[in-house]
N, C-alpha and C positions, 0 to 999 in steps of 0.2 A: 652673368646672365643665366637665369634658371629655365625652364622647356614644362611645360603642363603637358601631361597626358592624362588619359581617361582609362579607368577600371572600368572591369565589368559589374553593371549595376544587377541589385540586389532587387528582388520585385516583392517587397513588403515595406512598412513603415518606417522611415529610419530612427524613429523614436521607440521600436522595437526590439526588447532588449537583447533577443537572440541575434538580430539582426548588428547589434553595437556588439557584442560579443565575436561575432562574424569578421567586423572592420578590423577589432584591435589583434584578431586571428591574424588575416591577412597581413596587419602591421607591423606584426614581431615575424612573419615570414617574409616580407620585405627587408628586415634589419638584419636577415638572418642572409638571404641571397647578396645585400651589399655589403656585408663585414661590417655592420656598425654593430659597435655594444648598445645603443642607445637607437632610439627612432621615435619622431615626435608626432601628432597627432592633433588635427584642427578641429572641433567641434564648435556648430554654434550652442548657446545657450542652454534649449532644452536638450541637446542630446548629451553636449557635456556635464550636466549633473547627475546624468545615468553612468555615463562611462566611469566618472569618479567612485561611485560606488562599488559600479562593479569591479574596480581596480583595489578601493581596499578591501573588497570582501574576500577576492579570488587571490589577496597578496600572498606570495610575492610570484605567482604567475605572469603577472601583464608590469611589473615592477621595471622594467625596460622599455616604459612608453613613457614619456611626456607627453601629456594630455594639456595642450592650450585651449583657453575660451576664446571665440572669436573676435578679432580686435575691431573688426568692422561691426559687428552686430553689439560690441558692449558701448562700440562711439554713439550709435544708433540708440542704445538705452540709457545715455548719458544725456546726451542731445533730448530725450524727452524727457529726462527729471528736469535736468537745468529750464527746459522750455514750461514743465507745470508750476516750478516757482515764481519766472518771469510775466508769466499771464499776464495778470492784473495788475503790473508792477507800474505800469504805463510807458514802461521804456518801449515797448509796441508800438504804440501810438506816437511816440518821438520818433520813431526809426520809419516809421509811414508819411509823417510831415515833412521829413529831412529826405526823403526819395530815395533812403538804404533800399526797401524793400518796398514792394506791391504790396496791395490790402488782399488780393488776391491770392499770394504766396505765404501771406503771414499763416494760415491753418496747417500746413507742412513744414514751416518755420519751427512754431512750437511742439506739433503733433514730433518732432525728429525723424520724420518720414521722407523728406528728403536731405540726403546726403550731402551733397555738392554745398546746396545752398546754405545747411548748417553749419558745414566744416569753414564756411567762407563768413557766412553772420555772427557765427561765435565769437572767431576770433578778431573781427572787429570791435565788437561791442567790450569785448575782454580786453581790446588791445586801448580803446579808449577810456574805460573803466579807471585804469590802469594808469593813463596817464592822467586825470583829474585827481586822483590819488596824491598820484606827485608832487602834481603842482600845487596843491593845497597843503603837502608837507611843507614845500621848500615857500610857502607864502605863508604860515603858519608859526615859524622858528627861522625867517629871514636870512633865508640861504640861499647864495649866489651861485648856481654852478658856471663854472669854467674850465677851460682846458685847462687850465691851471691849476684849480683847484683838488685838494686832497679829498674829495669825495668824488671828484671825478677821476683823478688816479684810483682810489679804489675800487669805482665802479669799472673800470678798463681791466681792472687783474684778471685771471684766467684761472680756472682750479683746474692745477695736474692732475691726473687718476692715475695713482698708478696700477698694471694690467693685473699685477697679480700672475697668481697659478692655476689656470682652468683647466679641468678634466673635458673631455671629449664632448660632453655632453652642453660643456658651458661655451668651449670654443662655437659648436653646430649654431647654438644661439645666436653667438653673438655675430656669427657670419649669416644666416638665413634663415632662423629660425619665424623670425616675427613678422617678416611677410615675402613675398615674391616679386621680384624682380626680373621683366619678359625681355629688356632691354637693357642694352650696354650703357645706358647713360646713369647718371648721378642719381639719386634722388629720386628714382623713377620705383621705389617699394612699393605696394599694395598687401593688403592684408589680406591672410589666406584664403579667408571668406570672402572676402570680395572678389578676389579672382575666381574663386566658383560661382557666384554671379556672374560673373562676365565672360566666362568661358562654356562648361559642359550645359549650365541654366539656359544661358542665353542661345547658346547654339543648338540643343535641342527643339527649342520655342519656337528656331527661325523659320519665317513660314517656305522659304525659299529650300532651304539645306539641312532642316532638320529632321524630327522623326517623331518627335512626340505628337503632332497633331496628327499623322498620317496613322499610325495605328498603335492597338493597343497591347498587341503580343511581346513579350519579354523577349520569344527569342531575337524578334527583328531588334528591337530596342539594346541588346546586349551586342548584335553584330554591328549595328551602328556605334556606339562606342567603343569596339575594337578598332573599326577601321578610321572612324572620322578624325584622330588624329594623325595618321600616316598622311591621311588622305589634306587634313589642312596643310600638314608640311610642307607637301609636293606643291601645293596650292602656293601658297608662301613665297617658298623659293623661286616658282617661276616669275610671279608677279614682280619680285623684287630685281629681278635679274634683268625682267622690260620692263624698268622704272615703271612700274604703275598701280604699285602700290605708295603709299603715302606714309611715312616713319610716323612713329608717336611719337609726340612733343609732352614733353614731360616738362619742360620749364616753360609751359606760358604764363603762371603767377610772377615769374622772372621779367618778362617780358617789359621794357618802357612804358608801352599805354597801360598794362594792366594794374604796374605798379603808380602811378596818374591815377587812376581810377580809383585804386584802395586810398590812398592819401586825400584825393578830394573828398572821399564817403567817408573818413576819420571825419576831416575839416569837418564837416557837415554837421554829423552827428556831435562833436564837443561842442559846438555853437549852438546847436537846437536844446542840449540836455542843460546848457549854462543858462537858456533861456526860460527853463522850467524851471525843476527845483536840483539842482546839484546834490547827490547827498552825499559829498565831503565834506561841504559849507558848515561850518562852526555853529551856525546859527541857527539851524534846523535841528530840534530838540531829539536828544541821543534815544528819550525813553520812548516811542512809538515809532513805527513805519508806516510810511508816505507813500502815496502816489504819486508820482513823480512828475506825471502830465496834469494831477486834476490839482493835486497838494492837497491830496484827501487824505487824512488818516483810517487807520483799519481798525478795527475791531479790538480789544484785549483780547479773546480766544484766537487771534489770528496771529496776532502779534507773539504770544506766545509759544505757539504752534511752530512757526518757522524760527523764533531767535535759538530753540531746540532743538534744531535739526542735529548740530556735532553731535551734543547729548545721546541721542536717539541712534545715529549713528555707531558713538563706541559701544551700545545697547546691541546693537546689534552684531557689532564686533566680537562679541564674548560669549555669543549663541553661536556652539557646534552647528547647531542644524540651520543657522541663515537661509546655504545655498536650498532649500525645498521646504523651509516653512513659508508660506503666504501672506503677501503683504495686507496689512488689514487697511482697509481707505478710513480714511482718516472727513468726518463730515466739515470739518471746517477748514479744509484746503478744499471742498466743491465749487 
């Protein structure tokens, strides 16, 4: 179990390069106070392509930082490409017929603006994806799976890894590098960035206990984060001590009804998309793409545009400068 605490903030931009130059100061005088060779570093997005740089400009000065992109903020940017290809796919409109989701929540759906709901719709839609896939292999080349079966033994194997010899820096990863963990239970990680959401974001905002709407001086603002997490601990402890505080549950996805719930909203969804147009089905012509609710086909500039995406992708793969050239919009995905 890891413990968050609060630094003292910094009262200028944090997209500021003196100001990033400042964090990764402090960063390597943190791995210096706790005897690490090594000390790592969570940037969201736009600060991490700042800090990147100034890491190889200034090398091999700041060469003892690992510098991560935020894994909450790249789900966040993942969730809205996936949701600007799915727009018009019409799988929208199947997922709002079958009562997956509100017509309401569909604009946060695709926008990737909300988290919870994506992290929970993606992988449904993936997970049933997934299996019409299947079944249209094994209905395709007349294969029976069974416990019995030698595709079912293969599918049950397990691949050893073996550990290998990590340096210090591979060990720190592979123990806590990639997110935080506030409790003792299993499974209970969070990504760095999102724990900053949830903690010095949230709890400055709070209108109750925080500080940011009360005033606008740095110095109040910097003794408030000195003290407010002494001051949660002591909070913390007493409340747990006269049960009244309330544990986080970290397996309610575990939970009987919850896993009833995902299984019904599978059922749902493979019976509503089998009722449109399937597009594993043999018979739905390979050369165009379909909408899936109207069985409309799109455009050849459309069609084109997206069966290009890997293309476009390794394109981009073999551009040094990816992370800070700008994406150019593209008028036929409008």
């Amino acid at each position: 179990m890891q413990k968050v605490s609060y630094m003292t903030t910094i009262n200028a931009s944090p997209t500021n390069k003196s100001v990033i130059i400042e964090t990764m100061k402090q960063a390597l005088q943190v791995a210096d106070e706790c005897g690490q060779e090594y000390i790592q570093l969570t940037y969201d997005l736009a600060i991490t392509k700042i800090a990147l740089q100034i890491q190889s400009l200034e090398r091999p000065r700041f060469d003892r930082l690992f510098i991560h992109f935020g894994a909450f903020h790249i789900d966040l940017a993942y969730f809205k490409a996936v949701g600007k290809y799915i727009e018009n796919c019409g799988i929208t409109n199947i997922m709002i017929d079958s009562g997956i989701i509100a017509g309401g929540s569909l604009s946060g759906f695709i926008s990737g603006k909300h988290y919870n709901r994506c992290k929970r719709m993606h992988t449904i839609l993936s997970l049933v994806l997934q299996i019409l896939n299947w079944q249209q292999f094994l209905k395709t080349y007349n294969i029976e799976v069974s416990e019995g079966s030698e595709i079912y033994r293969a599918l049950s194997q397990i691949r050893q890894l073996s550990p290998g010899h990590a340096n210090s820096l591979e060990e720190e990863i592979r123990a806590n590098g990639i997110g935080v963990r506030r409790t003792p239970k299993p499974h209970s990680t969070q990504p760095i960035d999102l724990i900053l959401e949830e903690t010095i974001n949230l709890d400055a905002a709070n209108s109750m206990t925080g500080i940011s709407h009360i005033t606008n001086s740095i110095a109040a603002r910097q003794r408030w984060c000195k003290s407010h997490s002494f001051r949660t601990s002591v909070i913390s402890n007493m409340m747990q001590d006269l049960s009244l505080r309330r544990k986080q549950d970290v397996s309610g996805d575990l939970k009987e009804s919850s896993i009833k719930k995902s299984h019904s909203q599978i059922e749902k969804l493979l019976v509503a998309i089998e009722e449109n147009v399937n597009p594993f089905n043999p018979d739905v012509p390979k050369k165009s793409l379909f909408n899936i609710s109207s069985g409309e086909a799109v455009s050849d500039l459309i069609y084109e545009s997206l069966v290009n995406v890997e293309k476009q992708e390794m394109r981009c793969a073999k551009n040094s400068l990816r992370n800070v050239a700008p994406i150019k919009p593209d008028s036929r995905n409008q």
